[in-house]
Backbone as numpy.savetxt, mean C-alpha at the origin, in Angstrom:
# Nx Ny Nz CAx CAy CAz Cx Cy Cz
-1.42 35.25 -9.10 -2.67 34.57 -8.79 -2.42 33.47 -7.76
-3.34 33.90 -6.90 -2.64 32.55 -5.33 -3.89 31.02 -5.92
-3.33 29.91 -5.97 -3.75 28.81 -6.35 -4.00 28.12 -5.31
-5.46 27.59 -5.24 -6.91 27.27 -4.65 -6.04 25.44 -4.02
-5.61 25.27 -3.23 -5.75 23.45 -3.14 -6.91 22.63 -2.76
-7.28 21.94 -3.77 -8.71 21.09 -3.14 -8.26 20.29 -2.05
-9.50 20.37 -1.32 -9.67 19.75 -0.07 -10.43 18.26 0.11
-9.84 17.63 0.44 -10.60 16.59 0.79 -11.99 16.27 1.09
-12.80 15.87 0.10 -14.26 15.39 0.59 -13.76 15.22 1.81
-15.27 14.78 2.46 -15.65 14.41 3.76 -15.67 12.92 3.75
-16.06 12.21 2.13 -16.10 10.97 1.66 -14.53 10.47 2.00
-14.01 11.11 1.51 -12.65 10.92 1.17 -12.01 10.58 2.47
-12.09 11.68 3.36 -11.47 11.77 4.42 -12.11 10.87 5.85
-13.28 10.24 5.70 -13.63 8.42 6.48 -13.30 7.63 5.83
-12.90 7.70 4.46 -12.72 6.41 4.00 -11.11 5.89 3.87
-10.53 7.34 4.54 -9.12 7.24 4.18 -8.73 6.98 5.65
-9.90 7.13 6.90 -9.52 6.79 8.22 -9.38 5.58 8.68
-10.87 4.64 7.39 -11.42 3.20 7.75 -9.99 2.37 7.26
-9.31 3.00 5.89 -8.64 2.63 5.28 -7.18 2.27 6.56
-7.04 3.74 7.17 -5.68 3.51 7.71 -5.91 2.49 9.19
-6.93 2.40 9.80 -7.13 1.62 10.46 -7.31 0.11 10.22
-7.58 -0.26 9.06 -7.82 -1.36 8.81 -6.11 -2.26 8.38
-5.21 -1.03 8.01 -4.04 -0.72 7.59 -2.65 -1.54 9.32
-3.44 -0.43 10.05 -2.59 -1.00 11.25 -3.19 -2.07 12.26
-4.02 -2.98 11.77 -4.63 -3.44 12.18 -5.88 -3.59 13.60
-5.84 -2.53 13.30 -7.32 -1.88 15.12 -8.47 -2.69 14.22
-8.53 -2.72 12.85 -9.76 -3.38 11.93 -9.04 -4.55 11.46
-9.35 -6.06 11.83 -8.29 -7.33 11.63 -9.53 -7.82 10.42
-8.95 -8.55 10.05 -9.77 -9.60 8.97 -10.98 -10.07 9.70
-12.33 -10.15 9.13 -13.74 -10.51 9.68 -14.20 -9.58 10.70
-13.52 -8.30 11.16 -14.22 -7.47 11.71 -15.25 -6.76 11.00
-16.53 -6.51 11.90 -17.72 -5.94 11.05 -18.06 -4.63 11.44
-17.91 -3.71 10.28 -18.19 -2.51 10.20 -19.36 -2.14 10.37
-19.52 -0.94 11.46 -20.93 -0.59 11.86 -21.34 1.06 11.25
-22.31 1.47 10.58 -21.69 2.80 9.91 -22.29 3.60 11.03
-23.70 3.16 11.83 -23.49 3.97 13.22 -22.27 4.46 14.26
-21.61 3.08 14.41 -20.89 3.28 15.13 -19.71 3.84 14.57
-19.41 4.13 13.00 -18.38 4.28 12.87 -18.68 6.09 11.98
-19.76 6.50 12.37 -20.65 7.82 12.26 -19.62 8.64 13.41
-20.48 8.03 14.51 -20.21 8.34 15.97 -19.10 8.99 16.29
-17.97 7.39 15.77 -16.63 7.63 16.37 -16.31 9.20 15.37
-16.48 9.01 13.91 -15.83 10.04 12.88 -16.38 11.40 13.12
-17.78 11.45 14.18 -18.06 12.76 14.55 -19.00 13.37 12.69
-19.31 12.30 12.00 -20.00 12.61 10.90 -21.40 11.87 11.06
-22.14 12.29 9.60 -23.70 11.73 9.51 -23.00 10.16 8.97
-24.17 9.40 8.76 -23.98 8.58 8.31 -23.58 8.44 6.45
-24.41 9.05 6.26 -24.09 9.72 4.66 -22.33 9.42 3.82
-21.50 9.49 4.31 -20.06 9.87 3.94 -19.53 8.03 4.65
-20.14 7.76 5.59 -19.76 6.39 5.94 -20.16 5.69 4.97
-21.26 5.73 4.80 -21.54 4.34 3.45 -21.18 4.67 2.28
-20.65 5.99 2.22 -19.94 5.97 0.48 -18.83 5.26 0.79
-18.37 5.58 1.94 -16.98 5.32 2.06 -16.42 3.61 1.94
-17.80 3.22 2.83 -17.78 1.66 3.11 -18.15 1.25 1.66
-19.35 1.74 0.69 -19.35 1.04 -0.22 -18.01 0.98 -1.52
-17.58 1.88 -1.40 -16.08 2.28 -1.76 -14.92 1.17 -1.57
-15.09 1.04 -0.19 -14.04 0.11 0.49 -14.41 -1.67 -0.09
-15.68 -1.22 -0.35 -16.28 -3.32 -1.31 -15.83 -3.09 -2.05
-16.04 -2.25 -3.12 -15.74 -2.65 -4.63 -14.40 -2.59 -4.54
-13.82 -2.48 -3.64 -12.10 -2.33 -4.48 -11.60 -3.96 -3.61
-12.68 -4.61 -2.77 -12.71 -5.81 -2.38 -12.02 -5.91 -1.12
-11.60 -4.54 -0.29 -11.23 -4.54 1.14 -12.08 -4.63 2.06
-13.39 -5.10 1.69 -14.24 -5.30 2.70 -15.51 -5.88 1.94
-16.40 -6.95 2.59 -16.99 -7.80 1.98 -18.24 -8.05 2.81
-19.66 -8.59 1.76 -20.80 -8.67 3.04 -20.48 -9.46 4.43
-21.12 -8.96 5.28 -21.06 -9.65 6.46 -22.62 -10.83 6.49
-22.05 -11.91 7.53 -23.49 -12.85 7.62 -24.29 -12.18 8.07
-25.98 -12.20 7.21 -27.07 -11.24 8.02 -26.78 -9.96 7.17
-26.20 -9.09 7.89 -26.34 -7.65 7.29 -24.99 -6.81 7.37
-25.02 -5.78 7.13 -23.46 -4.92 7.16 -22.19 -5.72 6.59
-21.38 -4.82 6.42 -19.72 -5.27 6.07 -18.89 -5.45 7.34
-17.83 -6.36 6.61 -17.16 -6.65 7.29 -15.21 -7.07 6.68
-14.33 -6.58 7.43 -13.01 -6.51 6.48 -12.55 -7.79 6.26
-12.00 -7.73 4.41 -11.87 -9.23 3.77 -10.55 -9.72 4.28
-10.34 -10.99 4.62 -8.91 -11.39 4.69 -8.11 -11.24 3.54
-7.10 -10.72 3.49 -6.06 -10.96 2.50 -5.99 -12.28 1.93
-6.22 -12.15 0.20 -6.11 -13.64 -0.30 -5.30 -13.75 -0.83
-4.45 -14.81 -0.86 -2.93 -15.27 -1.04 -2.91 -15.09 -2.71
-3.64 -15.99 -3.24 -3.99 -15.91 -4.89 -3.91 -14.63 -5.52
-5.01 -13.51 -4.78 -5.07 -11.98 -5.42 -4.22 -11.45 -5.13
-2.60 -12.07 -4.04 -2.21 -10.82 -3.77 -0.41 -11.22 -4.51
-0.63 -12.92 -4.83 0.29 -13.28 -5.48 -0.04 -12.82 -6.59
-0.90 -12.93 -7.66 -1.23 -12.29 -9.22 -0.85 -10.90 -9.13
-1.60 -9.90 -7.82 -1.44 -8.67 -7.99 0.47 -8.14 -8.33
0.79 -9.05 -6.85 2.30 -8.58 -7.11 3.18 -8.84 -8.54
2.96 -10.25 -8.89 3.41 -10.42 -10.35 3.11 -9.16 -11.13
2.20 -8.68 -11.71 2.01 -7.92 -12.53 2.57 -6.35 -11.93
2.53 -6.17 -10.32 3.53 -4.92 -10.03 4.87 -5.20 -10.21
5.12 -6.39 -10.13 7.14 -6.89 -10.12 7.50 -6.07 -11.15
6.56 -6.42 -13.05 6.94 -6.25 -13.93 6.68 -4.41 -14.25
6.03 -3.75 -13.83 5.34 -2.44 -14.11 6.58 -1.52 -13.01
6.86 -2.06 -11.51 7.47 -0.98 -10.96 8.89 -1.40 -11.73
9.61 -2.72 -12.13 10.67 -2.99 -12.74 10.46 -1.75 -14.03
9.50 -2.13 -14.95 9.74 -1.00 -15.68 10.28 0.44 -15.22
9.35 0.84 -14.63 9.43 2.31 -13.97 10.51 2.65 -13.45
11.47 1.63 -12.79 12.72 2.06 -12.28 13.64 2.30 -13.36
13.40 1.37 -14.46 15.00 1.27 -15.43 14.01 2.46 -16.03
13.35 2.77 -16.59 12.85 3.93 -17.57 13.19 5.16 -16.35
13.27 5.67 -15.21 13.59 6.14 -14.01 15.05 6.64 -14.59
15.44 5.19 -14.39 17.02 5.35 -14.27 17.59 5.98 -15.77
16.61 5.98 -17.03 16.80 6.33 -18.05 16.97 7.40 -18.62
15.44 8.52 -17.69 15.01 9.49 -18.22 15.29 10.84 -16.91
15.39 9.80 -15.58 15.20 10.69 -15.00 16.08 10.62 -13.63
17.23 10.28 -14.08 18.22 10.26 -12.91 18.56 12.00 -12.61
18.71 12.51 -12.83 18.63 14.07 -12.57 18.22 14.48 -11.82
17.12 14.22 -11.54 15.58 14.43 -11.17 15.63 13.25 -9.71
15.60 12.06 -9.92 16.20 11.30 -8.77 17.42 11.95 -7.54
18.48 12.84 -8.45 19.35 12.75 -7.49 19.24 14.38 -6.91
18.48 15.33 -7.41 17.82 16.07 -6.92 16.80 16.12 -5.47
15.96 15.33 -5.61 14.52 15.07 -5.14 14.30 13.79 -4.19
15.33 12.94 -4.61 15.15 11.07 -4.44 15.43 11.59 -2.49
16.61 12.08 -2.39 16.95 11.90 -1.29 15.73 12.11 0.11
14.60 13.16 -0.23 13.69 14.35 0.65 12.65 12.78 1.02
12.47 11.68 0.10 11.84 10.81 0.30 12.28 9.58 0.80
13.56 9.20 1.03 14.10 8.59 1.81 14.22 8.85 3.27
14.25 10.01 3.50 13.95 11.08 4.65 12.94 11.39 5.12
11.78 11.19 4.16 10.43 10.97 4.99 10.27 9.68 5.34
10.56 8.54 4.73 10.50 6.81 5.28 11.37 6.84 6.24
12.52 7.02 6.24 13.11 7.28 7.82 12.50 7.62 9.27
12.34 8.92 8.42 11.15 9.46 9.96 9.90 8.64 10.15
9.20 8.39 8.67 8.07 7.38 9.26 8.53 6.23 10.11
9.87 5.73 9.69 10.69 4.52 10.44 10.44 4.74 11.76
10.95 5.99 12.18 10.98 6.17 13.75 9.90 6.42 14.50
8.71 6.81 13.70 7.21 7.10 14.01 6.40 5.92 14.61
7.25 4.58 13.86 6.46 3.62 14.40 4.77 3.42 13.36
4.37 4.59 13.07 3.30 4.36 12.85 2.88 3.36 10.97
2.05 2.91 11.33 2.02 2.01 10.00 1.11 2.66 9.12
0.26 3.19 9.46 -0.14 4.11 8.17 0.73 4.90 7.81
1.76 6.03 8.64 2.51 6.76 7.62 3.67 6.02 7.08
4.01 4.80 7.65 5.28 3.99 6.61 4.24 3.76 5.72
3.18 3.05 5.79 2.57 2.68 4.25 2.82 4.23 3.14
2.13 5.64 3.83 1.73 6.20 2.83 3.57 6.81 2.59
4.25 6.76 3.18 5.33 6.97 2.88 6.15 6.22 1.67
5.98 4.63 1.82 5.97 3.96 0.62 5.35 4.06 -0.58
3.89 4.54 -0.54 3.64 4.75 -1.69 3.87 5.84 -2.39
4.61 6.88 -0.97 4.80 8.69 -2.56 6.58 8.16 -2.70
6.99 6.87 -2.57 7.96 6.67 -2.74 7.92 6.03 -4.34
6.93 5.26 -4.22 6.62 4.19 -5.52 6.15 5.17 -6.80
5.60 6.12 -6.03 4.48 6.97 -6.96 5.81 7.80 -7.91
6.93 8.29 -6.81 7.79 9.20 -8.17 8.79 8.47 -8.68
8.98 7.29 -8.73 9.57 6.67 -9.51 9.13 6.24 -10.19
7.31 6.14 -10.48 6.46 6.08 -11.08 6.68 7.49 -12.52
6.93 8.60 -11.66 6.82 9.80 -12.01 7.85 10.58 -12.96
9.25 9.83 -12.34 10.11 9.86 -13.08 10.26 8.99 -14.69
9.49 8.03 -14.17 9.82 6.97 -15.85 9.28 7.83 -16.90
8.64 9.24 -16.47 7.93 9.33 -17.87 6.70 8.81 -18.66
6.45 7.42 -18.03 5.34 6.99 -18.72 4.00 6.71 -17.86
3.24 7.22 -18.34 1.97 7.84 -17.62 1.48 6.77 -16.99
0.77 5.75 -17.78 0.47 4.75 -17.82 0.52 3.67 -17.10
1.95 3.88 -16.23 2.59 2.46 -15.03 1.56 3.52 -13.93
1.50 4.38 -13.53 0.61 4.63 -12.45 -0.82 4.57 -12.41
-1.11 4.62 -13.91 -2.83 4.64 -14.26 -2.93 2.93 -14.41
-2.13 2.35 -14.44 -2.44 0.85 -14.21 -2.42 0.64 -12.74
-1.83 1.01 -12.15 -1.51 0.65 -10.62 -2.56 1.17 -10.03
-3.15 2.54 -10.43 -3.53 2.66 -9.48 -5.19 2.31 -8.86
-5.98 2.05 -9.72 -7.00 1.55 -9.12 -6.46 0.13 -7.96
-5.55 -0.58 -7.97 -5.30 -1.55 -7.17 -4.37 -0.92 -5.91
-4.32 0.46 -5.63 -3.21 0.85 -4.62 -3.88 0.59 -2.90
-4.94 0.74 -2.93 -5.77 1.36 -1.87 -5.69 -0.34 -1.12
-5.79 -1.68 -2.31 -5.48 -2.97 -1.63 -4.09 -3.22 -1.42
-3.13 -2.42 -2.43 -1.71 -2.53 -2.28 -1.48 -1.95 -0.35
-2.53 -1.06 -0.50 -1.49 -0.22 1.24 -2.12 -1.38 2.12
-3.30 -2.00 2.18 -3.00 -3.46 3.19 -2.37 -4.29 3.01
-2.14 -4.41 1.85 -1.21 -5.61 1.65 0.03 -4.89 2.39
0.73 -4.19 2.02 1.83 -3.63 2.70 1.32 -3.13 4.56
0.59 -2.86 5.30 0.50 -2.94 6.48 0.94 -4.32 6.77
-0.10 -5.45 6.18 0.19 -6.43 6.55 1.64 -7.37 6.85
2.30 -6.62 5.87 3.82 -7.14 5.47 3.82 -6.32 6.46
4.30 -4.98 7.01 5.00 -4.41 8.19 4.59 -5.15 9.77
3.02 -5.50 9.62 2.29 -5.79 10.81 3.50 -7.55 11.52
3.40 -8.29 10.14 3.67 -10.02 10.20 4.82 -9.93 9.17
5.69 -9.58 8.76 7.05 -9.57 8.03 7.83 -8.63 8.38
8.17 -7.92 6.93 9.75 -7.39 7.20 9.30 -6.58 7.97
11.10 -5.94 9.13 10.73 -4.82 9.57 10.99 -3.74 8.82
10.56 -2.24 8.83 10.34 -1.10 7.75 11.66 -0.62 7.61
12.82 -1.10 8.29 13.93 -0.03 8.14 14.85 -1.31 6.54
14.36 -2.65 6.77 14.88 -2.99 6.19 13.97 -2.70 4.69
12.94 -2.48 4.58 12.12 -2.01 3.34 12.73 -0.48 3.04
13.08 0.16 3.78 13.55 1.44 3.19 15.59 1.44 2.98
15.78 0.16 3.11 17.06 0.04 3.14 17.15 -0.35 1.30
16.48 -1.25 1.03 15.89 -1.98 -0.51 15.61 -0.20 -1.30
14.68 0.56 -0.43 14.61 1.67 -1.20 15.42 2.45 -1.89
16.73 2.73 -0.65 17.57 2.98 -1.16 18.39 2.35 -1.87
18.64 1.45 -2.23 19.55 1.02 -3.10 18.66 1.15 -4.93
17.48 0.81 -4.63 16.56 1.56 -6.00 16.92 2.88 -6.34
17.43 3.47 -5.53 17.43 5.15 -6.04 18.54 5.05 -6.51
19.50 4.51 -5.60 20.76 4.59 -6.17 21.23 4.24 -7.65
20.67 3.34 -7.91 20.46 2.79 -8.75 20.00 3.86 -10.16
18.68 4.55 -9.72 18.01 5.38 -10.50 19.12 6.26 -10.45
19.52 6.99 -9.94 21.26 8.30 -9.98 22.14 7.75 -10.31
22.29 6.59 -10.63 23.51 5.93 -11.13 23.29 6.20 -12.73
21.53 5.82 -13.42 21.40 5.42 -14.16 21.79 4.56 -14.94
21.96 3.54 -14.07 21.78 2.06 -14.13 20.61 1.41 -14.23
19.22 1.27 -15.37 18.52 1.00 -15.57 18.38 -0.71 -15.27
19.65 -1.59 -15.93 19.69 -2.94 -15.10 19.34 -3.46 -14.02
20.10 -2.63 -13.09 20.67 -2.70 -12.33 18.98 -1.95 -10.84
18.57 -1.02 -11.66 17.51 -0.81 -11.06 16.37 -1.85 -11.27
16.03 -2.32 -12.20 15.06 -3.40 -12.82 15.32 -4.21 -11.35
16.55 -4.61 -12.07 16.48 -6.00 -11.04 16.22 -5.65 -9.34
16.84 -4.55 -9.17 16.11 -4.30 -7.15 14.79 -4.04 -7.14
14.38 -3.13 -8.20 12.83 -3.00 -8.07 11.91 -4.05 -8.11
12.49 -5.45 -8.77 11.15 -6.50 -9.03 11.57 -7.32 -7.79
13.00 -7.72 -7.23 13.56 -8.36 -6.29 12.91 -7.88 -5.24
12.66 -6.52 -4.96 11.95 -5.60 -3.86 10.48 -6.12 -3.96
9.62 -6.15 -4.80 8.43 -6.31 -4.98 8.16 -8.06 -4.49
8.87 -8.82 -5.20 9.06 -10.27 -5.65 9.08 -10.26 -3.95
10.02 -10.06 -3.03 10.11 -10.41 -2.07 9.45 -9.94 -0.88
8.76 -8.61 -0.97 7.27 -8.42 -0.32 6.41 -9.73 -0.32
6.27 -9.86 -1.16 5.08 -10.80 -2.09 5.14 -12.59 -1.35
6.58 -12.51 -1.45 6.87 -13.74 -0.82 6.91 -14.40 0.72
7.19 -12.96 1.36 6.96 -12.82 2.77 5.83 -12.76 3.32
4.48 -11.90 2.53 3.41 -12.02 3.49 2.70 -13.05 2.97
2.89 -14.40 1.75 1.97 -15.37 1.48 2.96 -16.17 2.28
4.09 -16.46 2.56 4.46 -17.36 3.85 3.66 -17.12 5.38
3.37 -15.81 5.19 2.64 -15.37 6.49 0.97 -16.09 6.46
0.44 -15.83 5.04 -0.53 -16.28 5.47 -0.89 -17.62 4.89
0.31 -18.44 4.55 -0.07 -20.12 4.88 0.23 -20.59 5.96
0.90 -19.73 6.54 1.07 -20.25 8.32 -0.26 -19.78 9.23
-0.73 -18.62 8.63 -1.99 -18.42 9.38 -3.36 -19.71 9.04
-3.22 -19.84 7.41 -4.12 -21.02 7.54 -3.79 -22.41 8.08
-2.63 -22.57 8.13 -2.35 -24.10 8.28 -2.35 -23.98 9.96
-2.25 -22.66 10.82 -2.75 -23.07 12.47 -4.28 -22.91 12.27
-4.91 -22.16 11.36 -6.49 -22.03 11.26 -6.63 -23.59 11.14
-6.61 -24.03 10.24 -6.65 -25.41 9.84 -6.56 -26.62 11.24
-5.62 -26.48 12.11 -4.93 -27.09 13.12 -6.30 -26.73 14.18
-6.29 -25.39 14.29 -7.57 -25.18 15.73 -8.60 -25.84 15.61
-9.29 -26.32 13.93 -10.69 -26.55 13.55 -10.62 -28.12 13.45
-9.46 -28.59 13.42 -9.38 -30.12 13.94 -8.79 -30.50 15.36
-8.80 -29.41 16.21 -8.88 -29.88 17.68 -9.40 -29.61 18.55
């Protein structure tokens, strides 16, 4: 029996365009989304734009604009420090339970995904390092065995992949994020559950720390322009 793969809404597939653009920054913080114009560009009705855009509010990547329409939210230091805390502790899990249940399986498989962040490395492009990072996060997710670290994560992923553009856009560069990767895997094939804990939250912990240095330097010159 040959097995059917679903296809991407049409919803799916503008909102995953607005998403990656907003990702490499062509869509910066306070830009305002037009669903005509952004009909036009996608070669769709308007219909699939405003699911998409209203989609893109509730998960809080985009927010009313003054007057009328949306417009993309700045990254807030607060939501994105809380968010990471609570990923430090969930992907830490996932690695040592990883390294527990499913080093086998890691040293099988681990390598084909290090090898796609590579190539995204050399691609340059920041949507596929983002989505490259996340089918990185996702099977070590996959490996722990426990369902649950991804069904927590994941309603917050879609703000996780700007947050991470942003870190590639104004922080680390990506070869050194897939350098951290690897030593997580290793870790997971070692089955060294310790030993993974600690790179996985150190990895997270220090995302986290790099792009809120980024953006108290963005407010404190914001701050500086509006008093001169």
């Amino acid at each position: 029996m040959q097995l059917i793969t679903p296809q991407p809404s049409l919803v799916d597939q503008v909102y995953e365009a607005i998403l990656s653009q907003i990702m490499d920054g062509r869509f910066g913080p306070d830009s305002r989304l037009v669903q005509e114009e952004l009909a036009e560009t996608f070669g769709v009705s308007r219909q699939p734009v405003q699911q998409a855009l209203l989609l893109l509010r509730s998960q809080g990547i985009l927010t009313q604009a003054p007057g009328r329409g949306l417009m993309v939210s700045g990254l807030d230091a607060q939501r994105v420090r809380d968010l990471y805390e609570v990923r430090g502790v969930l992907d830490g899990l996932a690695s040592a339970k990883a390294a527990e249940r499913g080093s086998a399986q890691a040293r099988a498989e681990g390598a084909r995904y290090i090898e796609l962040g590579q190539a995204a490395v050399e691609s340059q492009s920041i949507a596929k390092l983002v989505n490259a990072d996340m089918d990185f996060h996702f099977f070590i997710y996959r490996l722990s065995g426990n369902i649950h670290i991804a069904e927590t994560c994941s309603p917050h992923w879609s703000y996780f992949r700007c947050v991470m553009g942003a870190v590639l856009l104004h922080g680390e560069t990506p070869s050194d994020i897939w350098s951290q990767h690897k030593l997580i895997l290793d870790a997971i094939v070692d089955g060294d559950a310790v030993r993974a804990e600690q790179l996985s939250r150190h990895h997270i912990s220090h995302a986290s720390s790099t792009l809120n240095l980024n953006l108290s330097a963005q407010l404190g010159r914001a701050m500086t322009n509006q008093k001169n």
